[in-house]
Legacy VTK file of the C-alpha trace (Angstrom):
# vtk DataFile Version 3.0
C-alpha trace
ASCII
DATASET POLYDATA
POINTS 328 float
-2.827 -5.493 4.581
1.111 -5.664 4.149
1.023 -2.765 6.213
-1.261 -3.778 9.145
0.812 -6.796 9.267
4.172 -5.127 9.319
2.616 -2.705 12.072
1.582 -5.746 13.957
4.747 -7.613 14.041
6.633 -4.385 15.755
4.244 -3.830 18.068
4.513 -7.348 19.690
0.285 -7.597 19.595
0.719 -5.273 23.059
-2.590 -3.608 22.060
-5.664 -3.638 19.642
-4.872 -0.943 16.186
-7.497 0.227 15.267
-6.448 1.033 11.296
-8.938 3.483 9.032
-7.957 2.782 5.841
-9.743 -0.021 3.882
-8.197 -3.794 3.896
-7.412 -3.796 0.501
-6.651 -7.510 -0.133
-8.624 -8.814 2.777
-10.905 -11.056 0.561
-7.845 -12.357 -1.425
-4.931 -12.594 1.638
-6.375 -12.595 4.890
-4.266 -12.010 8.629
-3.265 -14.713 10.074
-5.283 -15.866 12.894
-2.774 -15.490 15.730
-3.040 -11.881 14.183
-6.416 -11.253 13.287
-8.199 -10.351 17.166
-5.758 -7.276 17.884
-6.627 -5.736 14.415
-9.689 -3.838 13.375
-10.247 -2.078 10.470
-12.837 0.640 10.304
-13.624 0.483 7.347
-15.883 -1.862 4.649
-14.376 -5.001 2.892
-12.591 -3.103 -0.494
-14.812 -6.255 -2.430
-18.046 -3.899 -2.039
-16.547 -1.126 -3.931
-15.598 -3.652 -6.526
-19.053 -4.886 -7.022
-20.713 -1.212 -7.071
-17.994 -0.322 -10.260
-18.716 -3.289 -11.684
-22.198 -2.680 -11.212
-22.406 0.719 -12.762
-19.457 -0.750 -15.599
-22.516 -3.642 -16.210
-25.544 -1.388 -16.493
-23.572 0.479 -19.519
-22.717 -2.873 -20.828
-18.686 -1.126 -21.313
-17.112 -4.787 -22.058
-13.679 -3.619 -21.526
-11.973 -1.668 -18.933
-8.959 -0.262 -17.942
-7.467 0.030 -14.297
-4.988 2.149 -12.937
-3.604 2.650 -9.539
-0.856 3.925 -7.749
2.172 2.539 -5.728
2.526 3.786 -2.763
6.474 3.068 -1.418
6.692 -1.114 -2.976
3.933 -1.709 -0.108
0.751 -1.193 -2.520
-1.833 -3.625 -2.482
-3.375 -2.253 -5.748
-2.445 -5.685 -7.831
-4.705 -7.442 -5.359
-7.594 -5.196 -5.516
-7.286 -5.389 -9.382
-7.981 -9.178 -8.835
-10.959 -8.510 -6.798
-12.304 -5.937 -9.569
-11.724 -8.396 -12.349
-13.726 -11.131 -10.380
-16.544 -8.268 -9.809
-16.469 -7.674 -13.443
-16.254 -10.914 -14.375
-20.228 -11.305 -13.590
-21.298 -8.764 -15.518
-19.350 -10.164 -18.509
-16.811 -7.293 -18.477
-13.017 -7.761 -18.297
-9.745 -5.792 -17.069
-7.864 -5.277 -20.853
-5.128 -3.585 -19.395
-4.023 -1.844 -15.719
-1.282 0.062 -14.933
1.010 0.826 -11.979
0.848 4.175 -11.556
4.428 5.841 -9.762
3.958 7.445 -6.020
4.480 10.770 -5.921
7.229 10.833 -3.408
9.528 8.791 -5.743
9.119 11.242 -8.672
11.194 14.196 -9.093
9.065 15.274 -11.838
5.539 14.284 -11.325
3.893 15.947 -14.212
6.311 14.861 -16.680
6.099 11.394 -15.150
2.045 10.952 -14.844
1.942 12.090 -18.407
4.527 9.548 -19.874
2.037 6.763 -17.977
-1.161 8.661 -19.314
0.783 8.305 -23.259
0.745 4.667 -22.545
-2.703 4.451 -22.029
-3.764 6.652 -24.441
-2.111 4.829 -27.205
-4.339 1.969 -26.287
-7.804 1.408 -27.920
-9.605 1.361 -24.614
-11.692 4.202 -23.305
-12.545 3.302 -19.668
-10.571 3.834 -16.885
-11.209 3.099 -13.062
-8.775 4.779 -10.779
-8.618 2.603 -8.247
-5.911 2.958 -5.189
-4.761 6.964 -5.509
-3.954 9.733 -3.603
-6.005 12.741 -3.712
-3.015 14.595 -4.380
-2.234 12.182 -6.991
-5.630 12.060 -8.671
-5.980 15.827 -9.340
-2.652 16.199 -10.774
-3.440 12.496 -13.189
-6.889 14.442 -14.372
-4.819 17.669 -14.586
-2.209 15.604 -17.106
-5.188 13.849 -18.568
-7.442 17.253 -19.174
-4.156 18.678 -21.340
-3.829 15.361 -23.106
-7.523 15.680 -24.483
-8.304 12.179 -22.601
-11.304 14.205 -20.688
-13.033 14.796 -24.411
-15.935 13.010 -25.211
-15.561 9.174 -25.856
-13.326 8.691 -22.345
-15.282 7.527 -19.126
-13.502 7.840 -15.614
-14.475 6.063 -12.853
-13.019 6.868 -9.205
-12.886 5.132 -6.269
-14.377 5.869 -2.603
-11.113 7.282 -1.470
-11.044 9.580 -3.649
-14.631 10.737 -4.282
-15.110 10.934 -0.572
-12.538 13.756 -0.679
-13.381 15.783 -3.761
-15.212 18.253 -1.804
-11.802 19.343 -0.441
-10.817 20.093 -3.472
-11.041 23.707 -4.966
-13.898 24.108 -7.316
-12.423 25.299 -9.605
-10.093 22.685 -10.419
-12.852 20.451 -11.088
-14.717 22.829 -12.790
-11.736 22.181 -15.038
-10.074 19.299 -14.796
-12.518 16.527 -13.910
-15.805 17.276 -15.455
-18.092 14.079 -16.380
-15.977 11.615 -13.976
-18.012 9.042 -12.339
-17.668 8.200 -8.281
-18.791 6.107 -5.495
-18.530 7.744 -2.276
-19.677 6.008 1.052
-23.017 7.428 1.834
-24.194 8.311 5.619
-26.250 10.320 7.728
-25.689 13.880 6.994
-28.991 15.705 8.076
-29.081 14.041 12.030
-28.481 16.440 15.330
-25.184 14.587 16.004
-23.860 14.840 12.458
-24.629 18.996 12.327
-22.975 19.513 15.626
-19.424 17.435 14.854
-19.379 19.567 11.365
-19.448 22.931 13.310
-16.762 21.710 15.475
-15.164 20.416 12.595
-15.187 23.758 10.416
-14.122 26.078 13.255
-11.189 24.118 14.118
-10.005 23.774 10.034
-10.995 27.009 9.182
-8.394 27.897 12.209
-5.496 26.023 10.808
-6.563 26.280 7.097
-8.684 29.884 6.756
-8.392 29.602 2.892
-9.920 26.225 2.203
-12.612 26.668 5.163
-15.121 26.725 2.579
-14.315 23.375 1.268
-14.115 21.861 5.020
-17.006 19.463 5.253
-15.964 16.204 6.928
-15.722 13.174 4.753
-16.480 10.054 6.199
-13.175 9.592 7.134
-13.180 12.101 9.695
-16.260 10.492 10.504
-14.763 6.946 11.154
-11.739 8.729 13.112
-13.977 10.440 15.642
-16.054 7.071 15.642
-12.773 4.864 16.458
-12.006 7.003 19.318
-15.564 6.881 20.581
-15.188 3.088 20.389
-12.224 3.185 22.335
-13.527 5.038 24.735
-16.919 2.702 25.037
-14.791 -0.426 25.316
-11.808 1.062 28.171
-15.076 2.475 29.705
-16.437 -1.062 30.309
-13.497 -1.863 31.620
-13.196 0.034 34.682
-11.634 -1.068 37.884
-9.847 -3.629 35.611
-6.502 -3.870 34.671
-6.765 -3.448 30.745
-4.909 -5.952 28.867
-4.845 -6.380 24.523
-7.056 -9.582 24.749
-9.786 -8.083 26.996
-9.368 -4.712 24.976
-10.123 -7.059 21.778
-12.968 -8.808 23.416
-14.818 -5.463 24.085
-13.915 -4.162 21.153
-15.477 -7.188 19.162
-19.254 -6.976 21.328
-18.558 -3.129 19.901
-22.533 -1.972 19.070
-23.523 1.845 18.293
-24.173 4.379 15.952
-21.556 6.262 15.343
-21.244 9.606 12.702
-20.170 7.217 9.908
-22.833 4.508 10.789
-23.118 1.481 12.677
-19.425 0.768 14.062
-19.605 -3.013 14.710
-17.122 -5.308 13.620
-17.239 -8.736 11.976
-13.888 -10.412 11.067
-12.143 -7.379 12.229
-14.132 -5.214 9.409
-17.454 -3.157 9.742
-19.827 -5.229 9.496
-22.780 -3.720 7.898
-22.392 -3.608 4.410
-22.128 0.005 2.803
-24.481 2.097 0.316
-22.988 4.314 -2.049
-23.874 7.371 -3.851
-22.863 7.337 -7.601
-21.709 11.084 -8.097
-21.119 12.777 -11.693
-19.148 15.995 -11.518
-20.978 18.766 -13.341
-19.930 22.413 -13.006
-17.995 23.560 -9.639
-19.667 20.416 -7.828
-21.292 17.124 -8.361
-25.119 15.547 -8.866
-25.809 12.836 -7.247
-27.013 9.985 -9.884
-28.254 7.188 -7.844
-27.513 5.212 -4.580
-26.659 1.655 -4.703
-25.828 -1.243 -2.236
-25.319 -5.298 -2.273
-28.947 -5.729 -0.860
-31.025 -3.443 -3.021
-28.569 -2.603 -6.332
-29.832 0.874 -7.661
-31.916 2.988 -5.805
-34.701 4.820 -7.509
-35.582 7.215 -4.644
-32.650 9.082 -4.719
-33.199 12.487 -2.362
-31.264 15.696 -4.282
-29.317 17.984 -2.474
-32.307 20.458 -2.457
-34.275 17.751 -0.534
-36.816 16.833 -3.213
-36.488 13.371 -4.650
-36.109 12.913 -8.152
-38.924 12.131 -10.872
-36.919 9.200 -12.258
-33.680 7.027 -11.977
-31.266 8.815 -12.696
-28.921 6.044 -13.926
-31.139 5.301 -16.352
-31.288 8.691 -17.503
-28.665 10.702 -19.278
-25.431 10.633 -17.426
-22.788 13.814 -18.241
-19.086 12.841 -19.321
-17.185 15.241 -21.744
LINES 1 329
328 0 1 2 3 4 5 6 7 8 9 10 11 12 13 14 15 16 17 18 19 20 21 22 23 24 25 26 27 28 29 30 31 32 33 34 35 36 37 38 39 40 41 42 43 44 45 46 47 48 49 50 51 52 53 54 55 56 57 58 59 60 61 62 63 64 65 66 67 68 69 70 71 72 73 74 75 76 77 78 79 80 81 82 83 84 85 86 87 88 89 90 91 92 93 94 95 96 97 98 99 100 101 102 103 104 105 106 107 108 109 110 111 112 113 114 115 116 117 118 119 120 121 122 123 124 125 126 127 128 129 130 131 132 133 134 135 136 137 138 139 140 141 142 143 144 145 146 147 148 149 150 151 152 153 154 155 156 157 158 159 160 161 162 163 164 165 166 167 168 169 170 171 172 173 174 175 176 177 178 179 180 181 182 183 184 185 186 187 188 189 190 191 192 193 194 195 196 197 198 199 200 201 202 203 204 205 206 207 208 209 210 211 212 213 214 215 216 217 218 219 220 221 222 223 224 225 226 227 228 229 230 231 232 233 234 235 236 237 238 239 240 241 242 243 244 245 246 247 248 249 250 251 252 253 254 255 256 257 258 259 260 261 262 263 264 265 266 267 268 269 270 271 272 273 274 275 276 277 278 279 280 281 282 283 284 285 286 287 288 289 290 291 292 293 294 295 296 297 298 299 300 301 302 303 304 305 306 307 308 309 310 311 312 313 314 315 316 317 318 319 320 321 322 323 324 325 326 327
């Protein structure tokens, strides 16, 4: 939220942002009022990815964890979402033993050499656990990369990833996780993949990477932040379209913003408090192999699903979070 706020402040409140990343701190330092109408974020609260870890940390009973994240340019708001994970673990009796600020990788000269002087720290630590919270995709492959050649992928380690990152795996190559990150646990933001709407904006969305990027067009399905993009620009559109004939100004931008309600790619874009307002489910992924299984689906409503539907479109015989779960 530093950053919205900084954003804010320079642009003198002329007109509504509309930011896509998540409000990392929102629960713990909320915009100030005066602030608050000209910014929404589409995106959940950060607190619901909290309580899904700590949810998955709980049905393992793992009393001890370790989180990392990484600084992004003295503006990171990791600290704040370790808070929010240690309340989240906190009710499933769990607690945060150690965390660690991981470097950015635009202040290193020497990533590798630097990532593995942090992973040595942690390593040297009983704890087996880790959540990577706040990272960069980037980032994150070269930390399991570092981790993979320090034997901290072996069996006895558990990793845990954040949305931000496991919403983005598929854009990685295969066969880096086929080496790097097998048995790592993620929650990625689940949504409507199989609808008319969804099938056409994926076309679109392959022919025009596969024109700038022909070597990763394989790996070009949209994450749901693509999704949330074209669905922020669609909102845009609905609320200057209700405005016609009028002269647009940043509080009666805001106001039609805020009576915002459709269904967008990535879901229901309404906003509450300047956040989405419906509350997310996620899938809990487990890389296997060149890919990932799908393990269960949770949410704050309904905890673990047991109906989870595979990708070859049968449903599964049992739970599979209560069934064995693959880590090295």
């Amino acid at each position: 939220m530093q950053e919205a706020a900084l954003v804010l402040e320079s642009t003198a409140n002329k007109f509504p942002l509309i930011s896509l990343t998540s409000p990392a701190t929102s629960s713990l330092t909320p915009m100030p009022p005066s602030h608050s109408p000209f910014l929404f974020q589409m995106a959940n609260d950060i607190v619901f990815q909290t309580q899904c870890i700590a949810a998955i940390v709980g049905h393992f009973n793992w009393r001890k964890v370790t989180a990392i994240y990484e600084l992004d340019n003295g503006l990171s708001t990791g600290s704040g979402v370790v808070t929010l994970l240690s309340d989240s673990l906190r009710s499933v009796n769990t607690e945060i033993e150690h965390h660690r600020a991981f470097p950015s990788l635009s202040s290193l000269s020497d990533p590798k050499t630097a990532i593995g002087e942090e992973l040595i720290q942690l390593k040297s630590k009983s704890n087996r656990v880790f959540i990577v919270l706040q990272f960069s995709l980037e980032s994150a492959v070269l930390l399991f990369e570092k981790a993979k050649q320090m034997g901290m992928m072996e069996k006895g380690y558990v990793w845990i990833v954040a949305d931000e990152i496991a919403s983005l795996l598929e854009s990685v190559d295969s066969s880096v996780k086929n080496i790097t990150m097998q048995g790592v646990i993620g929650l990625k933001t689940s949504f409507a993949d199989t609808t008319k709407s969804f099938r056409q904006f994926k076309r679109r969305f392959r022919r025009a990477y596969g024109s700038q990027y022909p070597e990763e067009e394989e790996n070009s399905s949209p994450s749901i932040f693509a999704l949330r993009a074209y669905d922020a620009v669609a909102a845009i559109a609905k609320a200057v379209g209700e405005l016609e004939g009028q002269v647009i100004t940043a509080k009666n931008l805001s106001e039609k913003l805020l009576s915002i309600d459709f269904r967008g790619l990535g879901g229901v874009i309404k906003f509450k408090d300047g956040m989405l307002a419906q509350s997310p489910t996620f899938k809990i992924i487990n890389m296997i192999g060149k890919g990932y299984r799908e393990i269960a689906l949770w949410s704050v409503d309904n905890g673990f699903s047991e109906n989870l539907v595979e990708k070859d479109g049968t449903k599964a015989k049992e739970a599979y979070l209560t069934g064995p779960i693959y880590w090295p």
